[in-house]
C-alpha positions in Angstrom: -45.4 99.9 -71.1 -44.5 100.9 -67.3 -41.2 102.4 -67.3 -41.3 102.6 -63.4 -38.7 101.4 -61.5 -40.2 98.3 -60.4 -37.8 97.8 -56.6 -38.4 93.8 -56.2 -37.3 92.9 -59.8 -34.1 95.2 -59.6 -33.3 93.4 -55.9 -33.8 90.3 -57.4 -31.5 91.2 -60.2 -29.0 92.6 -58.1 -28.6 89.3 -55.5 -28.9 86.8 -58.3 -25.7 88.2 -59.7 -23.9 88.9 -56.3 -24.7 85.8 -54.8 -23.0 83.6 -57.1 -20.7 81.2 -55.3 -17.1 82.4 -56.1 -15.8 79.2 -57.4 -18.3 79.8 -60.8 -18.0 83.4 -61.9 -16.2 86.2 -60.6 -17.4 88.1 -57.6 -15.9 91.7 -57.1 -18.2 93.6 -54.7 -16.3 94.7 -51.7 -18.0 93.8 -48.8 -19.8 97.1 -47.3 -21.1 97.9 -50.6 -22.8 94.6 -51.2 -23.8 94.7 -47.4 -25.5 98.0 -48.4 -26.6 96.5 -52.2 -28.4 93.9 -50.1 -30.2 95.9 -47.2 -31.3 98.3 -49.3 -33.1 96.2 -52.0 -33.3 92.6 -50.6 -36.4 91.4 -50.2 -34.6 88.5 -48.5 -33.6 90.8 -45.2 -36.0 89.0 -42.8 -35.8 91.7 -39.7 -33.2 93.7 -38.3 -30.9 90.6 -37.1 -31.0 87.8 -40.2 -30.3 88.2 -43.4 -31.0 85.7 -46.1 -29.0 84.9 -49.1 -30.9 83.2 -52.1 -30.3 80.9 -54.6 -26.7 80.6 -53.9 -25.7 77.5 -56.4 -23.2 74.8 -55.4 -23.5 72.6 -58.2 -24.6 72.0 -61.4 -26.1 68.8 -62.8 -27.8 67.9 -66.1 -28.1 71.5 -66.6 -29.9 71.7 -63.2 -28.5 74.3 -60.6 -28.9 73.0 -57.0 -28.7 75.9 -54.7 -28.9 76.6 -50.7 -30.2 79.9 -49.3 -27.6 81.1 -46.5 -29.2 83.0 -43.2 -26.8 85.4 -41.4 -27.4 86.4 -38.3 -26.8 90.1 -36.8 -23.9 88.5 -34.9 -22.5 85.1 -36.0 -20.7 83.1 -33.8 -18.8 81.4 -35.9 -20.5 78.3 -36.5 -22.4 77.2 -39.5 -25.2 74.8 -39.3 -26.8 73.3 -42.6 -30.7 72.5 -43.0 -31.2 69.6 -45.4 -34.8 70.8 -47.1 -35.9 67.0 -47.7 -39.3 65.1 -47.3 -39.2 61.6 -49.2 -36.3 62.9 -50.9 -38.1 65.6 -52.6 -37.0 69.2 -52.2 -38.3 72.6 -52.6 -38.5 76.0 -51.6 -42.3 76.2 -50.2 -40.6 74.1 -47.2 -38.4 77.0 -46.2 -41.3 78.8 -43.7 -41.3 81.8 -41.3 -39.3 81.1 -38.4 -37.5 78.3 -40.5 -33.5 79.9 -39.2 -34.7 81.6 -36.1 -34.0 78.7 -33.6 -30.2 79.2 -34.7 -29.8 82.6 -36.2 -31.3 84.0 -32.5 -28.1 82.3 -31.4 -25.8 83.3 -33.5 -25.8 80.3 -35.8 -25.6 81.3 -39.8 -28.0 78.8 -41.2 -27.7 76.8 -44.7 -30.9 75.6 -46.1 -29.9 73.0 -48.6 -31.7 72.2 -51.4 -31.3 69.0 -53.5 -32.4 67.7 -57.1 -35.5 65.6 -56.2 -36.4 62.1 -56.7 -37.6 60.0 -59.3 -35.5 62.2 -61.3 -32.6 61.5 -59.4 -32.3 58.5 -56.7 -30.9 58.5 -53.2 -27.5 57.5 -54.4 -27.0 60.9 -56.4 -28.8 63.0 -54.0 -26.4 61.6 -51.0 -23.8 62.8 -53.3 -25.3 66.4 -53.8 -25.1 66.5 -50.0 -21.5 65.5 -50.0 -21.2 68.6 -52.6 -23.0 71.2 -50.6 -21.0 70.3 -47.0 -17.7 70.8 -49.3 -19.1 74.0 -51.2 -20.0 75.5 -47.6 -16.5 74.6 -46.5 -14.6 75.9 -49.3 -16.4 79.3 -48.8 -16.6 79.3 -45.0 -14.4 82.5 -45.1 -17.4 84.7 -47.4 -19.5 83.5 -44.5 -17.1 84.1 -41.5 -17.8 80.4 -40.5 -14.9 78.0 -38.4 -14.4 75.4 -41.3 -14.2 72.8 -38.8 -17.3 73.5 -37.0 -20.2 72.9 -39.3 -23.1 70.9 -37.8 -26.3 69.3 -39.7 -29.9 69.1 -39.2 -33.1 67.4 -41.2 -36.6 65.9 -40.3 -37.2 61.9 -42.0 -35.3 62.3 -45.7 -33.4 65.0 -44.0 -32.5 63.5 -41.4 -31.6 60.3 -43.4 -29.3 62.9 -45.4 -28.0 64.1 -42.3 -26.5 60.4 -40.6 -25.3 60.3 -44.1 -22.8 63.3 -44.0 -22.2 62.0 -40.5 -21.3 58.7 -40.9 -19.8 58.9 -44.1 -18.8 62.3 -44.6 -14.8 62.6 -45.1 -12.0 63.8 -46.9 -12.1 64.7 -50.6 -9.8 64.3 -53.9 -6.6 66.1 -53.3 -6.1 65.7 -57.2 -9.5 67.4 -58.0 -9.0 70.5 -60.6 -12.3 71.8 -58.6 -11.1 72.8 -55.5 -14.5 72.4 -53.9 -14.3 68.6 -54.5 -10.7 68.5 -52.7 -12.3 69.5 -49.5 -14.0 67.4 -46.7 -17.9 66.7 -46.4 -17.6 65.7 -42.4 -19.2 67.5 -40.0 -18.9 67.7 -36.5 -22.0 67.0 -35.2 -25.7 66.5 -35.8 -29.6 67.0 -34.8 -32.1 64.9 -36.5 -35.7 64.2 -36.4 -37.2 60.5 -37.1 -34.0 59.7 -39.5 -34.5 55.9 -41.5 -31.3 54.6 -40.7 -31.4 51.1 -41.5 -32.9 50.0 -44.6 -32.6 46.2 -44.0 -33.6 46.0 -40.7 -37.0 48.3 -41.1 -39.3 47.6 -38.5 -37.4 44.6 -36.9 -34.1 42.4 -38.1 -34.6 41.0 -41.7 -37.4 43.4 -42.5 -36.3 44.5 -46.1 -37.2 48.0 -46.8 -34.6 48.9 -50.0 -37.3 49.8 -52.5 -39.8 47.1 -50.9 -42.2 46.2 -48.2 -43.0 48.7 -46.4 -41.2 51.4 -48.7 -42.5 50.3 -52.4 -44.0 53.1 -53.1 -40.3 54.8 -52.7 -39.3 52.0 -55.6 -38.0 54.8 -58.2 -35.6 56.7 -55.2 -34.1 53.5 -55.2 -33.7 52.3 -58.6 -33.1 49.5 -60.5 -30.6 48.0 -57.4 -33.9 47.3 -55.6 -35.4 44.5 -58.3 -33.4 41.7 -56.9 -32.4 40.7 -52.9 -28.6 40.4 -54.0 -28.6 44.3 -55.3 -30.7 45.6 -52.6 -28.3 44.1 -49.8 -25.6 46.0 -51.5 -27.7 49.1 -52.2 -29.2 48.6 -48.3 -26.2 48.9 -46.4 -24.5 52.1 -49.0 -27.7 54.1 -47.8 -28.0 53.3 -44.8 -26.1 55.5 -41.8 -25.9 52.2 -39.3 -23.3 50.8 -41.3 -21.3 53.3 -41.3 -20.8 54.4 -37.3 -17.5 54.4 -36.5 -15.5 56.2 -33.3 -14.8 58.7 -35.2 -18.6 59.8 -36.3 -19.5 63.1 -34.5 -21.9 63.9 -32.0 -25.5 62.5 -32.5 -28.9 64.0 -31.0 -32.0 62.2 -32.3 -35.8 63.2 -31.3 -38.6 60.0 -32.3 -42.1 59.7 -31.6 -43.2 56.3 -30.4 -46.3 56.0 -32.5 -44.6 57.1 -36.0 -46.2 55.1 -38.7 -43.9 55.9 -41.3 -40.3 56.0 -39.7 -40.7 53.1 -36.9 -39.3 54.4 -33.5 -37.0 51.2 -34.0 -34.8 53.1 -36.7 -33.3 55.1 -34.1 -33.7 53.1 -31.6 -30.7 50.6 -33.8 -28.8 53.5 -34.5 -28.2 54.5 -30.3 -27.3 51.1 -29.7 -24.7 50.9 -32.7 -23.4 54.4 -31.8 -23.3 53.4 -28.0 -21.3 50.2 -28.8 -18.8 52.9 -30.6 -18.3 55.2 -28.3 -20.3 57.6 -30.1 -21.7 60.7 -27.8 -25.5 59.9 -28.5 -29.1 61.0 -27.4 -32.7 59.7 -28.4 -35.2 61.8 -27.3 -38.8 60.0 -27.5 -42.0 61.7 -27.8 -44.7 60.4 -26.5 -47.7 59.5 -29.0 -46.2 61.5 -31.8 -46.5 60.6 -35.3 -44.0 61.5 -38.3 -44.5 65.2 -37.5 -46.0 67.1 -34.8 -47.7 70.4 -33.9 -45.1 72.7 -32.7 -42.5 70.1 -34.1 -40.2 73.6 -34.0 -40.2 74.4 -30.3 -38.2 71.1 -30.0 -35.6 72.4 -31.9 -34.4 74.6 -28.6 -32.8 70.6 -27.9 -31.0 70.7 -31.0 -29.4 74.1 -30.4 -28.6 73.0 -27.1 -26.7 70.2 -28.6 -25.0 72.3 -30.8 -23.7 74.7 -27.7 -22.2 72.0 -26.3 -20.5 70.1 -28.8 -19.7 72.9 -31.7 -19.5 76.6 -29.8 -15.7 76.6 -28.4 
């Protein structure tokens, strides 16, 4: 056997156990010491300015850990900004690419890239409650990440940025009588940036299309579960999962970015949502692209919108 001192292993020893949220187990490290535990053996210390923090877990489920990574820039500004990691609800680290922070940790943004159990294993209804979870986990903790509490904005492409209007729409106080104190605190946020987001699950590609596990969406049948087998269950299940429903005056600043030929999210999704938001008062832009598809070359450049956004409706 290889007694040598093998560096990775040890660093990945070393942030697994300091990087447990505080609310599970015990966290002593004083903070210059784990700053120098972490530069010194991380292999998560992306360049000189950003530093990523792994597998930090926010909740457990089933005996499943759901965890976010958390990138620090070289000089936060106080603002945290979550990623939802989601493509038709599915979620996974291989998504989580070069460059995936750097249009908001270059600007002083400290990035969480949340990661959620994926479907069929568990349906849109529980993973919009894992999102809920994580906005209230980043909250409880925004002091270990020298965040403003009340300044937490949220960003996703398609599932993402469904998961996104969710916490937007719907995100709000939790249960003052919760012995977790993560689960007394509030999932809203205070604004968001999202890319070709289904929003209306009833009204798909026009009024009455039915989308809730049907249609146009039956190959997404499991996600949606057994409430999509008969009209009366998918109304219900329709309007829980969809943001539309749930635009109010108080839901927080909206940009949106669409590309008139998508084949998969029609441009009409957040085309519905503007005009709802509009009607609310709701500060609101739609951005369309021109030919694009569900995705696009460069998709990440157009992100510099998004951050714009986010100066002017989170940065004080």
């Amino acid at each position: 056997m290889d007694d040598r001192l093998n560096l990775p292993d040890l660093s990945i020893c070393l942030t697994d156990k300091l990087l447990d949220p505080p609310h599970s187990e015990p966290n002593r490290m004083n903070k210059p010491i784990f700053a120098f535990v972490i530069a010194l053996f991380s292999p998560g210390l992306l360049s000189a300015q950003t530093l990523r923090e792994r597998d930090i877990i926010y909740q457990r489920t089933e005996g499943v850990a759901l965890t976010m990574d958390v990138f620090v820039p070289e000089k936060p500004n106080g603002v945290g900004i979550i990623k939802i990691v989601s493509g038709g609800w599915k979620s996974n680290h291989s998504k989580v690419k070069d460059g995936f922070s750097s249009p908001y940790t270059d600007q002083g943004y400290t990035v969480f890239a949340v990661f959620h159990g994926s479907q069929p294993r568990y349906q849109v209804r529980d993973i919009m409650g894992f999102m809920h979870r994580a906005v209230r986990f980043i909250r409880t903790n925004a002091d270990r990440w020298n965040i403003d509490p009340d300044r937490i904005g949220v960003t996703g492409s398609s599932a993402g940025g469904h998961l996104s209007l969710i916490l937007a729409t719907k995100g709000g106080p939790g249960d003052p009588k919760a012995n977790d104190p993560v689960d007394r605190a509030s999932s809203a946020v205070q604004a968001a940036c999202v890319f070709y987001p289904p929003t209306d699950y009833l009204n798909w590609s026009e009024p009455g299309d039915d989308c809730v596990g049907v249609g146009k969406q039956q190959r997404w049948q499991p996600a949606f579960g057994d409430e999509s087998k008969t009209a009366e269950t998918r109304q219900v299940l329709g309007r829980h999962m969809s943001p539309i429903y749930h635009v109010s005056e108080k839901t927080p600043p909206v940009s949106i970015i669409h590309g008139d030929a998508d084949p998969i999210v029609p441009l009409y999704q957040s085309q519905s949502f503007q005009t709802v938001a509009e009607s609310k008062g709701v500060p609101i832009q739609l951005v369309i692209k021109e030919g694009a598809k569900h995705g696009w070359p460069n998709k990440e450049a157009d992100e510099v919108q998004f951050v714009n956004w986010f100066n002017q409706h989170l940065l004080k």
